[in-house]
N, C-alpha and C positions, 0 to 999 in steps of 0.2 A: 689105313684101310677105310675106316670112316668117313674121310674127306672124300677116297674116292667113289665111297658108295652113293653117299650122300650129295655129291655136288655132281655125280654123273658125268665127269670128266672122262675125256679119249684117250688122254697118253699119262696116265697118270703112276709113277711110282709107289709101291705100296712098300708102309714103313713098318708094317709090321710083320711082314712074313708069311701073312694067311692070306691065302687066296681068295677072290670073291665069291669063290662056292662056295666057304665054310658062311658066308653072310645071308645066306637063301636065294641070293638071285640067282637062282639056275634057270639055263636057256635062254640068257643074256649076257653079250660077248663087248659088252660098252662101248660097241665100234658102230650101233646103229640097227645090229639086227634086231627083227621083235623078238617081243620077250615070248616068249611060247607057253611058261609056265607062270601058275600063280604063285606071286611073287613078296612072302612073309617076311617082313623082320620083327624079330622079338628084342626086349628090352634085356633079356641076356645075352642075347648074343651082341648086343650093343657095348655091356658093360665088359666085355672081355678087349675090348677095344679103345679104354678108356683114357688111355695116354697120350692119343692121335687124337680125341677129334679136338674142333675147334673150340676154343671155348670165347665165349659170347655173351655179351650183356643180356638177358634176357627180358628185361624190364626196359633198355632203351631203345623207346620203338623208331627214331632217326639218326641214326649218328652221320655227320656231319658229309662223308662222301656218299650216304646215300638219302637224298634229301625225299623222296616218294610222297609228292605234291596232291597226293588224293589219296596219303591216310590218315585224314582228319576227317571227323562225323560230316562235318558241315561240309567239305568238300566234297566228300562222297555222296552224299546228299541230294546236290545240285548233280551230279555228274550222273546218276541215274535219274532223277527228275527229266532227261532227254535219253538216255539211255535204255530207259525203260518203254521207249515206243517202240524199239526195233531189239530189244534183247533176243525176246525167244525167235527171232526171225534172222536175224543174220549173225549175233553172237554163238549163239547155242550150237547153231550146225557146225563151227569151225574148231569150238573147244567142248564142247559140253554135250555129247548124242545120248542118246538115249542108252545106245549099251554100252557107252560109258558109264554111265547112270546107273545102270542095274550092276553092272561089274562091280560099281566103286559103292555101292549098297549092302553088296553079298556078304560082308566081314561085318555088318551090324547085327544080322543074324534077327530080322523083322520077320519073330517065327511064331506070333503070335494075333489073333485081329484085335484082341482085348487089349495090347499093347498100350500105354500112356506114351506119346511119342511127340517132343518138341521138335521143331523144325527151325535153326535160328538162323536169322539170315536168310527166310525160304524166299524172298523177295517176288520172284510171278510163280513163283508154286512148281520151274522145276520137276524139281528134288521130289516135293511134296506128291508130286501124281505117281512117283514109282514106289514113296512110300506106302501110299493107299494101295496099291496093290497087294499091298502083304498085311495093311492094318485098317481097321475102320476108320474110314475120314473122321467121326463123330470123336475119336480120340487122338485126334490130330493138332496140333497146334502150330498154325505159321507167324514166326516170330520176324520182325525187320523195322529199320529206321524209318524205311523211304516208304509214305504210302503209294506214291506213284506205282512203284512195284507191285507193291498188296493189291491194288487196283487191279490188277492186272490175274492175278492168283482169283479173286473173286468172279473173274468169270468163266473159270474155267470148270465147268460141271461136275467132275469127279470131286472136286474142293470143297463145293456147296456145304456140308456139314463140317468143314474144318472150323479151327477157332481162330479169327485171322486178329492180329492186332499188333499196334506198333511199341515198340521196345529197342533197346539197348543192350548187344550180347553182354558188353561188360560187366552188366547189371540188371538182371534179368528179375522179370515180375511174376518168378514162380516160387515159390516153398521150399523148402529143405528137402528134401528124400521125397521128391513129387514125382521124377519121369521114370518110366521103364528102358528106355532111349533116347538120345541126346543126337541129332543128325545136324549137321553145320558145313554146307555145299557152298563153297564160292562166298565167302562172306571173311574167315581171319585174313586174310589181303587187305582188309580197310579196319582191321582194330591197331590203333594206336598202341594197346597194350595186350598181345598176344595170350599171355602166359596170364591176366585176369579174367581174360574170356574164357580160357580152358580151365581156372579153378571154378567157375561158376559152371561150368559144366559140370565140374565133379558136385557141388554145391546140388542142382536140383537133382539128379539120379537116386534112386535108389538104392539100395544095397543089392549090390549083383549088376547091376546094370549098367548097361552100353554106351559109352561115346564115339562118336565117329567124325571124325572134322575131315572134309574134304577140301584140298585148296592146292595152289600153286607149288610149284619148285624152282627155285634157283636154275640163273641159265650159266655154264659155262663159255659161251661163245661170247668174245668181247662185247661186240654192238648190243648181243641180245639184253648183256649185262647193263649196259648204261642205260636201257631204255625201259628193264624193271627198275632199276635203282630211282630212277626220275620218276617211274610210274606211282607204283605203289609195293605194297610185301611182298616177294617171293623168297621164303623161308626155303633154307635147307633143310633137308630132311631130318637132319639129326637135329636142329632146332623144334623140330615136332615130338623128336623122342624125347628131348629132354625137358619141355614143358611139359606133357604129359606126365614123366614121372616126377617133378615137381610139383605139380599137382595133387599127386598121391594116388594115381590112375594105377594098377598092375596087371600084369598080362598083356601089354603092349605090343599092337601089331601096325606095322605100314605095309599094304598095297598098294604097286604101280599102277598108275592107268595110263590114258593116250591115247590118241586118234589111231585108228588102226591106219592110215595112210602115213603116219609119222615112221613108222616101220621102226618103232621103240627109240627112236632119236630123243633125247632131251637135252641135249647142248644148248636150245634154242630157251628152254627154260618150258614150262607149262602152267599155263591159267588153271587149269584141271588134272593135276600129276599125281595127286597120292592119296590115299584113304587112310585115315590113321585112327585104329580104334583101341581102348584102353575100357577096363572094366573098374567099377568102383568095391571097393573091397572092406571099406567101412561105413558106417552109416553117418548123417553130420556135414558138417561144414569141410571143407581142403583143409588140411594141417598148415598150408602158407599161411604166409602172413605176406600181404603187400602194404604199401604204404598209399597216398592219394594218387586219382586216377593221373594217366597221362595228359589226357586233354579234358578241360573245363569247359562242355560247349555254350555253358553262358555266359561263358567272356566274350568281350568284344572284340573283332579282329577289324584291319584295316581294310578295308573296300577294293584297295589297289593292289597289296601285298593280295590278299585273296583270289581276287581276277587273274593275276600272273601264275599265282599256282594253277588252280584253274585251267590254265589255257594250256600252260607246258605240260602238266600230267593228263591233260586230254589227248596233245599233239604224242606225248608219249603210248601212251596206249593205242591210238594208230599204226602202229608200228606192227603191234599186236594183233592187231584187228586180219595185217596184209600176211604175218608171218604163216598162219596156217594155208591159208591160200598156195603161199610161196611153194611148201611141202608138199600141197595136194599135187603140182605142177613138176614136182621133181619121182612125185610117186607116178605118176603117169607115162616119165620117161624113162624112168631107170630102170632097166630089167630085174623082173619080181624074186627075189629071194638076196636082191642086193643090197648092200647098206646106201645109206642114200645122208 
């Protein structure tokens, strides 16, 4: 049952008997209709499931058939140092809208303006303008590798009092029991090591307080698969739950999102599929224990090996670029209440 929740598969056999309504996704029929309803999984209801899901290195952020040529720091790097000129203009509209945005927000629960609120990953700020809606900029914090990005966040007038600066999810240059909320939009796709960037999240929060990582979903459709794999991370779902409560995160929640023209399809996979929030319940450092990080970006890499990743995890995420397009084109044709 978890395999088919989580990987959003069409014809899929369920091996355990329980239907996907016991799972929360009510008002999705996994054949493409929207979802109609909001759409909760809890980490109990997970753990009743524990026999099926997959289980998965968690710690190894490449294995060998899926080699994802842009999730090294330094590659990602360069790949928004040009990406960053056209993000919020032709990326944002085909995966990332606005009420996407607010949708994939509402489970952080920014119900406060006194809030202490990091933003990691907030790369052009985003994220960041729908958090200020509900918190004061001046308690805002945009956190990112690339300052190309931040470049970009700083001129956006509602930002003006944010604290913008560059940093390392995996390693973050905040305090122990520092934030009130933890917001992370489009940014675990490019951590080499997933499950150290969600224990530093539990690291800076407070006691009580919110994480919310927003990111990708696995594609079930063949092509769509070889060309995340190539690309960069798309995690399945149940990879989100289970770092999370590795982490020491409890009260675990994942929200669907989606272009509403997708008409709740994700076979195709999604740059912006899920909001997954967990509350921190002690005060302190994660109870993990990891060992040294995944990548060393003061090593030296080869110039050539480099450019080759480079170019095929660029030509990869093209693909991505055209797939939303694709759907808007099928949403146009297809008569409205159809799976598409």
């Amino acid at each position: 049952m978890a395999s088919l929740m989580l990987n959003g598969a069409e014809n899929h056999t369920l091996r355990s008997g329980i239907t996907p309504k016991g799972l929360g996704f009510l008002g999705s029929d996994f054949h493409g209709n929207e979802i109609s309803r909001v759409n909760l999984v809890t980490s109990s209801k997970i753990s009743r499931t524990r026999t099926v899901i997959t289980k998965c290195s968690l710690s190894a952020s490449r294995p060998a058939s899926q080699p994802r040529f842009i999730q090294h720091k330094k590659e990602a790097f360069w790949f928004y140092r040009f990406l960053s000129i056209v993000y919020d203009h032709v990326i944002n509209p085909g995966h990332w809208t606005e009420d996407m945005r607010d949708d994939a927000l509402e489970p952080a629960d920014l119900n406060s303006r006194n809030m202490i609120v990091v933003d990691v990953g907030g790369g052009t700020g985003f994220t960041t303008l729908g958090i200020v809606k509900h918190v004061d900029a001046k308690n805002v914090t945009i956190l990112d590798q690339s300052p190309h990005q931040l470049a970009k966040a700083k001129q956006k007038e509602p930002l003006k009092e944010c604290k913008i600066i560059e940093g390392d999810a995996e390693d973050l240059p905040f305090p122990t029991d520092y934030a009130d909320r933890y917001v992370s939009a489009g940014s675990i796709e490019y951590w080499p090591d997933p499950q150290r960037g969600i224990k530093e999240a539990f690291r800076v929060l407070k006691l009580g307080g919110k994480a919310c990582i927003i990111g990708p979903v696995y594609p079930t459709f063949w092509l769509s698969r070889f060309f995340a794999d190539v690309w960069m991370l798309f995690p399945k779902e149940e990879e989100y739950i289970e770092w999370f409560e590795k982490a020491g995160f409890k009260d675990i929640q994942l929200k669907r999102i989606g272009p509403k023209w997708y008409r709740g399809v994700r076979r195709h996979g999604l740059i912006m599929g899920c909001s997954v929030t967990g509350i921190k319940p002690a005060s302190g450092d994660s109870p993990l224990q990891l060992g040294q990080k995944e990548e060393d970006v003061a090593k030296p890499v080869n110039p050539f090996v480099f450019l080759a990743r480079f170019v095929l995890g660029g030509l990869a995420a093209t693909y991505y670029v055209l797939v939303p397009v694709y759907m808007w084109l099928k949403d146009q044709i297809m008569p409205k209440g159809r799976p598409i």
